[in-house]
N, C-alpha and C positions, 0 to 999 in steps of 0.2 A: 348651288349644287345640292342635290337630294342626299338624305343620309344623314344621319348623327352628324355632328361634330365632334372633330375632337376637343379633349379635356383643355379646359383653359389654359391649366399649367402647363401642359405641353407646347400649346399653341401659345404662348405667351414667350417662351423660349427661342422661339425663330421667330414671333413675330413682333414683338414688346419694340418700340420706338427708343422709350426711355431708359436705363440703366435704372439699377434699385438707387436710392441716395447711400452716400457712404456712411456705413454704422459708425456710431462711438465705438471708444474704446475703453467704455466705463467697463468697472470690473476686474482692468488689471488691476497694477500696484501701480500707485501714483509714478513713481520715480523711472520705470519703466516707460507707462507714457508719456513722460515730459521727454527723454530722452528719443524715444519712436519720434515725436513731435518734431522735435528740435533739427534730425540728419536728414529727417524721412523713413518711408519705410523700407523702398527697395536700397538704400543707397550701403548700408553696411553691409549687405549681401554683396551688391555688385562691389563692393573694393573688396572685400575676403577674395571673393572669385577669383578678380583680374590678380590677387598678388599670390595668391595661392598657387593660380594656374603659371604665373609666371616665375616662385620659386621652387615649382617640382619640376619644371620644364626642360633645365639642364641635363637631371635625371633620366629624362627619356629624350634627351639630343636625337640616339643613335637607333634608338625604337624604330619598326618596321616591318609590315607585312608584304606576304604578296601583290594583297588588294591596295598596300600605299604603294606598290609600285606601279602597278596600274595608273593608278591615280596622275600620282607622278608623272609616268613616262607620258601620261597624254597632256599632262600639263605644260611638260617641254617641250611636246608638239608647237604647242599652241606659242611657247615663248618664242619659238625658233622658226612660228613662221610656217612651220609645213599642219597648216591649216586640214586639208583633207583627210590626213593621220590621224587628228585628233576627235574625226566623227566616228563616234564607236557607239555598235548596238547593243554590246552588254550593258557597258558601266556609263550608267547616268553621267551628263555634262557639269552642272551648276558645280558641282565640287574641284575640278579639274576646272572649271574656269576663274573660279576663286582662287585657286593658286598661281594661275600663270603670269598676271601679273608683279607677282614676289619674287616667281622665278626669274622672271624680266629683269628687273632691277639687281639681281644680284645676292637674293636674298639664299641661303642654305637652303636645299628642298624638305629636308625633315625640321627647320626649324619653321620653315616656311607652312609645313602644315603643322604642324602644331600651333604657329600663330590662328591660324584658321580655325581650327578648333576651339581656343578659346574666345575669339570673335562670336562666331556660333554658338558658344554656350552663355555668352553676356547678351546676345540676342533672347537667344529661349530664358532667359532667365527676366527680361523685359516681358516677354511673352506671357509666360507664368502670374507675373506681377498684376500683368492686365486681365488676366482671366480671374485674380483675385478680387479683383474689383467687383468686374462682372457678376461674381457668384455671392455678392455680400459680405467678405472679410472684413474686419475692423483691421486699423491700420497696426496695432501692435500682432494681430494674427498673422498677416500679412509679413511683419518682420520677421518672425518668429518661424515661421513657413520657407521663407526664401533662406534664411540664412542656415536652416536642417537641410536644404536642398543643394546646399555649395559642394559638399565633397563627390556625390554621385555627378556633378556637372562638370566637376574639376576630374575626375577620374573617364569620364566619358572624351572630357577636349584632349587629356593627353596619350592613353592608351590606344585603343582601338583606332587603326584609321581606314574609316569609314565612315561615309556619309548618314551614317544612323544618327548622329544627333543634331546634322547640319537637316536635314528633313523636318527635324523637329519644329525647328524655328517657323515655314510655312504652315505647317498642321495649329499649331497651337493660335497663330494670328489671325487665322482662316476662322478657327473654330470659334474663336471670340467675335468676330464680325458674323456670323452667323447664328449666334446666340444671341445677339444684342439685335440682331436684324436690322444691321449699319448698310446691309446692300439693299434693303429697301425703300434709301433714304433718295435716290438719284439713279438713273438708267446708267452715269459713270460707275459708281458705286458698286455699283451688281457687275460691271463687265470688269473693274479691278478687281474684284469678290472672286469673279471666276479667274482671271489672269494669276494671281495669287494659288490657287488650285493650281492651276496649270505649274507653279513654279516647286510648288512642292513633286509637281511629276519630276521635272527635272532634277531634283536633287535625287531621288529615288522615283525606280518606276513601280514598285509596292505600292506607293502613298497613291498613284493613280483612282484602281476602283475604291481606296476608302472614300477620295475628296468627291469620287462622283457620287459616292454614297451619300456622303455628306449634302452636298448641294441638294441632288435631288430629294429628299427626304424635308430640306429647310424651302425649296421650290413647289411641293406640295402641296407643303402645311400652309404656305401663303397662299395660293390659289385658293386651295378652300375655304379658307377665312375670307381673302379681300378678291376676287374671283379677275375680273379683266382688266381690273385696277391695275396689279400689278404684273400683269402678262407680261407687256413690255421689259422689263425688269427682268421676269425671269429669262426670257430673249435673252438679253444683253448677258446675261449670269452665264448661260451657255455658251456664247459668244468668246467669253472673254477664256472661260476654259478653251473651246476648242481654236480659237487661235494661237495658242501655245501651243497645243499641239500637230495643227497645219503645220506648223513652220519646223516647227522641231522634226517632227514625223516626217514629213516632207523631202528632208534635208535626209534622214535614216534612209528613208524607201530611195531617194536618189543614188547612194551610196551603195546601198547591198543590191540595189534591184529589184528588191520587192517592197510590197507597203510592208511598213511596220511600226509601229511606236518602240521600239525594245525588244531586246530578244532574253533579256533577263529572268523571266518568268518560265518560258519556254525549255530555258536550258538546266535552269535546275528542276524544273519536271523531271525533265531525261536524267539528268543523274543526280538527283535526291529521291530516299525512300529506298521500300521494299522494292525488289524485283528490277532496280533501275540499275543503270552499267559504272555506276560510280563514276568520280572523274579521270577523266581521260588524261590528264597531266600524269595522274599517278600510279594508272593503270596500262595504258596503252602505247609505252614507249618515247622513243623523241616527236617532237614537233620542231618545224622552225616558227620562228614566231612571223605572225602576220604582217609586217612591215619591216625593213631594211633598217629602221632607228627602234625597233620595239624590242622593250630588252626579254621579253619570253612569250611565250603562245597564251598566257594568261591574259598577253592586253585582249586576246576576244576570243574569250572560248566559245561563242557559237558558231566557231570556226572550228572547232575541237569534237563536234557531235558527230559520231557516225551516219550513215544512213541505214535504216533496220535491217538490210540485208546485210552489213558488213556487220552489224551486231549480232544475226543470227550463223555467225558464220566462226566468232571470235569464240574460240577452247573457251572449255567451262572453268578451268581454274583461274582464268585469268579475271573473272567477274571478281570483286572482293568479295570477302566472306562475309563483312560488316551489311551489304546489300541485302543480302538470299539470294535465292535461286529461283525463288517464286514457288517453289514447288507440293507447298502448303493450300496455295490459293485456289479455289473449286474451279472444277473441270467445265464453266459452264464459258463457251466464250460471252469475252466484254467482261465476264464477272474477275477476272486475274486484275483488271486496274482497281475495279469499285475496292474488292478486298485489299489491295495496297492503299487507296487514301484512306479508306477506313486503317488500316493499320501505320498508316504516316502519322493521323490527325491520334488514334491513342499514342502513339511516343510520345508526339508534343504536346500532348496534356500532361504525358510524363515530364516530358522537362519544362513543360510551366508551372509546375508545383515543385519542381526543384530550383527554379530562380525564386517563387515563392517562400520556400525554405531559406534559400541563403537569406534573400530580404525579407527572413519572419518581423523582424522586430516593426521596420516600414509598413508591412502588409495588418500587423495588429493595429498600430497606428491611423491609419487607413481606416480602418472597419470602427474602430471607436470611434473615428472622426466624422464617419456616416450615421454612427447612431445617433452622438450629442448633437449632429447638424440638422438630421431631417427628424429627431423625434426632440419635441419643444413641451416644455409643463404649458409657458403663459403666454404663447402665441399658435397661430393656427398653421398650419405647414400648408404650404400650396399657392404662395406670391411668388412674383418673380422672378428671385434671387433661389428659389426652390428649384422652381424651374429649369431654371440656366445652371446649374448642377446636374439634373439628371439627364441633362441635355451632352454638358460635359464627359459626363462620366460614360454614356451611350458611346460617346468617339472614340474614347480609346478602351470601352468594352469590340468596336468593330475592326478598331486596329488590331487589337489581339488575337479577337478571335477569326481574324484572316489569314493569321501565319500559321495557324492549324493545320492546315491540307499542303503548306511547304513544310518550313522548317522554324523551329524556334531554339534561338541564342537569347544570352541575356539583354546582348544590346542591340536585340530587334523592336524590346522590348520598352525603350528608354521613352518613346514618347506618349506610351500607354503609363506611364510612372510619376511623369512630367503630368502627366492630363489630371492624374489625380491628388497632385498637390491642392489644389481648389477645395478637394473633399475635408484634405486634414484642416484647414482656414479652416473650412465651415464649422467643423467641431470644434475648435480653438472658439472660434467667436461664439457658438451656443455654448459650450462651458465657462462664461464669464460669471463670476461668483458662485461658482459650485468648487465641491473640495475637489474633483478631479483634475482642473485646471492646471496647477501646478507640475502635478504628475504626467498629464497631455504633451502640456507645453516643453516637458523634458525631455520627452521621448520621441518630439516631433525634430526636435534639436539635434539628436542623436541618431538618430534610425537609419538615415544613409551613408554613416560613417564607417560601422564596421566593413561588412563589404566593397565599400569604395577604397578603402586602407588596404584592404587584403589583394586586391584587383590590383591596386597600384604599387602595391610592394612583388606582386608576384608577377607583372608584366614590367619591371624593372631590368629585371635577369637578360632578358633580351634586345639584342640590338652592340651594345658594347662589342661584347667578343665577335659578333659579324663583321662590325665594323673594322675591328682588329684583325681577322679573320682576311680580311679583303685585303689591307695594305700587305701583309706578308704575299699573297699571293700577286699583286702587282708587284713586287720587289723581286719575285721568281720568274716573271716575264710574259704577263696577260698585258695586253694592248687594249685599249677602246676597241670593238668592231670584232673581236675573236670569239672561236664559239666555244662554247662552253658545256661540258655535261657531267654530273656527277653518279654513282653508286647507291643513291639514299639521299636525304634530309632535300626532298623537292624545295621545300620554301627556304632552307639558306641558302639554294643555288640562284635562286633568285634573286634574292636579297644580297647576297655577295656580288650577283652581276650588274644590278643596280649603283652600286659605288663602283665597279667599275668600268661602269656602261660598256659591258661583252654582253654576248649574246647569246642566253640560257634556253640551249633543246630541251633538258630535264633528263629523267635517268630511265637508262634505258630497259627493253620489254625482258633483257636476261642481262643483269648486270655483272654475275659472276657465271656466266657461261661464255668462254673465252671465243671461238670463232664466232658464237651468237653477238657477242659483245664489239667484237672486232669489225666484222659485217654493218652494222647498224650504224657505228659511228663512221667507220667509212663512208658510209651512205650520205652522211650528212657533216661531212667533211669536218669531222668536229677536232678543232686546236688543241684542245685543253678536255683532261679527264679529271677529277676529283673524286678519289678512292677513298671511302671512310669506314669500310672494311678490307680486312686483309686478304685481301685475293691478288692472284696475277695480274701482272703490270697488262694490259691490253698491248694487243697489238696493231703497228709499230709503236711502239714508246719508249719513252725514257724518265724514271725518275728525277721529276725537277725538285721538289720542294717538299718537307714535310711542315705540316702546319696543324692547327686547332683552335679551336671554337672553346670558348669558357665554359662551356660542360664537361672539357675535359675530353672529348676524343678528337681523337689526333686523327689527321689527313692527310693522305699524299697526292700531290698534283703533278700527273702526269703529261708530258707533252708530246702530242703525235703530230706525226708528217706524214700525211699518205698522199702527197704530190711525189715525197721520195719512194714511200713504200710501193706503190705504183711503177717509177719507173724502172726499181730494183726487181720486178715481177713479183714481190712478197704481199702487195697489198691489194 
């Protein structure tokens, strides 16, 4: 091929055969590595992990979000058999099929994912381990690296549930067999190299254009180097992605009707950012939810999108405020979206320098560990294990800087965090016998502790009183299969209707406008109201029950009949 080449170090990163040999660990303290020696390096990590994650576990028994009910509810699907239910184009498969199993056997659904989440984070933490390798760590770096990284891993398996760190686990495996250029060893190689991509789609349809970014970029650089040599290869490499995707996709475009890979992307377009219509759960009234067993219209919200004419039709106060109005954006048409991703992609550089802030101490960590790794007194920087670093660090710089133009949370964030564990190694293992070492090694120890304490003491609070919340409320006479709608607190009506699998509309478009209120839920015939302000009882009703939530406010569940109010002419 004509043209420069690229930089060896580059081109050594995707295409290097061999792995660097693994450094000594001269440098530490004797006693130190006798003892790394002796367990290993990853293995007092992975036991912190597994006991760690298994004695704060009880503590969030009762934890739960909307999205775990999702989760959830399509995992029952799958336990119970109604197969077709459980092909959903919002929320990715792999995680929902990891559960349904557990669910099968009898296991709790909240302990059942939580066991899943710590599976997943003793996976990614193998992961990690091998990427240390890859990038040249000494085996006490190595130690030292995994076991600062147990609380952020222990705090991601039991809080959030979401598949943000179950994605992890393909990303980071991918990313090492790419670095090492293990899929240019066999034309299997390269088609499991891409089947793996393919598996990180399904766990998230995010992780899709980073892995194609990835591949294609490691497909390139070998072309250019080894030109028709390994064509074939790169074949198979694409192969083995887009058969995960046939099939999967396939199976989506069957069910809705149209092609698709996911409709994930699409629908938080529509309602994330400026000028967008917010979500429609919380803005636009009841839904029923999509299937007969689905406990709210959240299992698929891109069933919950308008079509632009019924969005240009819907009262301007009903848009949230949080949104805009758009009304800032220039008069030019086409130019009203470019000004909202422009103004989506500045927030989230606002809230990525505010997960940076909370994780200052990690992120200094970090950047000293880049300096002592890539700037050396008595070796020349640019072998390797250089390489395979900045190769590293490139992934989850494209992981990050892809949720720019959507949305960015902390733990969108978890595998771009995970990628740069490798960086603090590096500087662990170039600070051997320098005075900073000490102080390094301390603060690599530490760094993902405060915040993962904070996160897990302050995502504790929830789940308990819903839980509690829900048994009063089945003692006042909610049935399996009843519907359900409340006044406020969308996600504990869900979460309430999940234990006890009723069936949550969400709260309606006028919740304290009595004949508005009255109308609506007649409409949708709904059993059960849940009042968590003080307004009139809706009509027909009757005060059943009053109850509360461990925040302290109090609810009253009201129960209507509009089969009687109906034939009494009142409803």
């Amino acid at each position: 091929m004509a043209g420069r080449r690229a930089p060896p170090a580059i081109e050594d990163a995707v295409t290097t055969a061999n792995p660097s040999p693994r450094p000594a660990a001269a440098g530490w303290h004797p006693t130190l590595t006798r003892a790394v020696d002796r367990i290993g390096a990853p293995t007092a990590a992975l036991v912190g992990l597994v006991v760690a994650g298994l004695v704060v576990l009880p503590a969030y028994r009762w934890h739960l979000t909307p999205d775990g009910v999702a989760y959830l509810s399509i995992a029952r699907h799958l336990a119970e058999g109604r197969f077709l239910d459980a092909v959903n184009p919002y929320w990715s498969p792999l995680l929902s099929w990891l559960l349904a199993p557990l669910l099968a056997v009898g296991i709790p659904p909240l302990v059942a994912f939580k066991l899943v989440g710590i599976l997943a984070a003793v996976a990614a933490l193998l992961a990690v381990d091998r990427l240390l390798v890859t990038t040249g760590a000494d085996r006490v770096a190595r130690a030292v690296t995994l076991l600062g990284a147990v609380p952020l891993l222990v705090h991601a398996a039991v809080t959030w549930m979401s598949p943000d760190l179950l994605v992890a686990v393909p990303v980071l495996w991918l990313t090492d067999r790419v670095v090492r250029r293990r899929w240019q060893r066999s034309t299997p190689a390269a088609f499991g190299t891409g089947a793996l991509a393919g598996v990180a789609y399904l766990a998230k349809l995010y992780a899709l254009p980073v892995v194609a970014v990835v591949l294609a970029v490691a497909a390139l650089l070998a072309l250019r180097r080894e030109g028709r040599r390994t064509a074939r290869r790169v074949v198979a490499l694409a192969a083995g992605l887009a058969t995960v995707l046939a099939t999967w996709g396939g199976i989506l475009s069957l069910v809705v009707g149209a092609p698709t890979l996911g409709t994930a992307g699409s629908v938080n377009v529509e309602v994330l950012g400026r000028g967008t219509q917010g979500q429609p759960v919380l803005t636009q009234g009841l839904f029923v939810p999509p299937t007969p067993f689905a406990i709210s219209a959240w299992e698929d919200p891109s069933q919950l999108i308008p079509s632009p004419s019924s969005d240009e039709e819907r009262a301007p106060l009903e848009r949230p405020a949080s949104q805009g109005d758009g009304a800032s954006s220039p008069d030019v048409p086409g130019a009203g979206r470019w000004y909202g991703l422009v103004d989506n992609v500045a927030e989230n550089l606002r809230r990525t320098a505010e997960v940076a802030g909370t994780w200052w101490l990690a992120v200094g960590v970090v950047l000293v560990g880049a300096v002592a790794g890539l700037v050396r007194r008595r070796h020349t920087v640019g072998g390797p294990a250089d390489a395979r670093l900045l190769a590293v660090v490139g992934v989850a710089a494209v992981w990050a800087g892809g949720l720019l133009p959507l949305v960015v949370h902390a733990r969108y964030l978890w595998v771009s965090m995970l990628l740069l564990l490798p960086v603090i190694a590096a500087g662990l293992t170039r600070a051997r016998g320098r005075a900073v070492l000490p102080v390094l090694a301390a603060a690599a120890l530490v760094a993902w502790v405060g915040p993962s304490v904070a996160e897990l003491d302050r995502q504790r609070q929830f789940g308990p009183g819903i839980a509690a919340l829900a048994q009063e409320l089945r003692a006042a006479g909610i049935a399996p299969g009843d519907r359900l709608s409340s006044d406020r607190h969308w996600g504990i009506g869900a979460t309430v209707c999940f234990h006890l699998d009723c069936r949550y509309h969400g709260v309606p478009r006028q919740p304290t406008d009595g004949p508005a209120l009255a109308a609506e839920l007649a409409e949708h015939d709904i059993d059960w109201h849940l009042g968590w302000d003080s307004v009139e009882a809706p009509s027909p009703a009757s005060a059943a029950s009053r109850a509360a939530v461990e925040t302290g406010e109090g609810a009253v569940l009201y129960r209507l009949d509009h089969a009687r109010a109906r034939a009494d002419g009142t409803g």
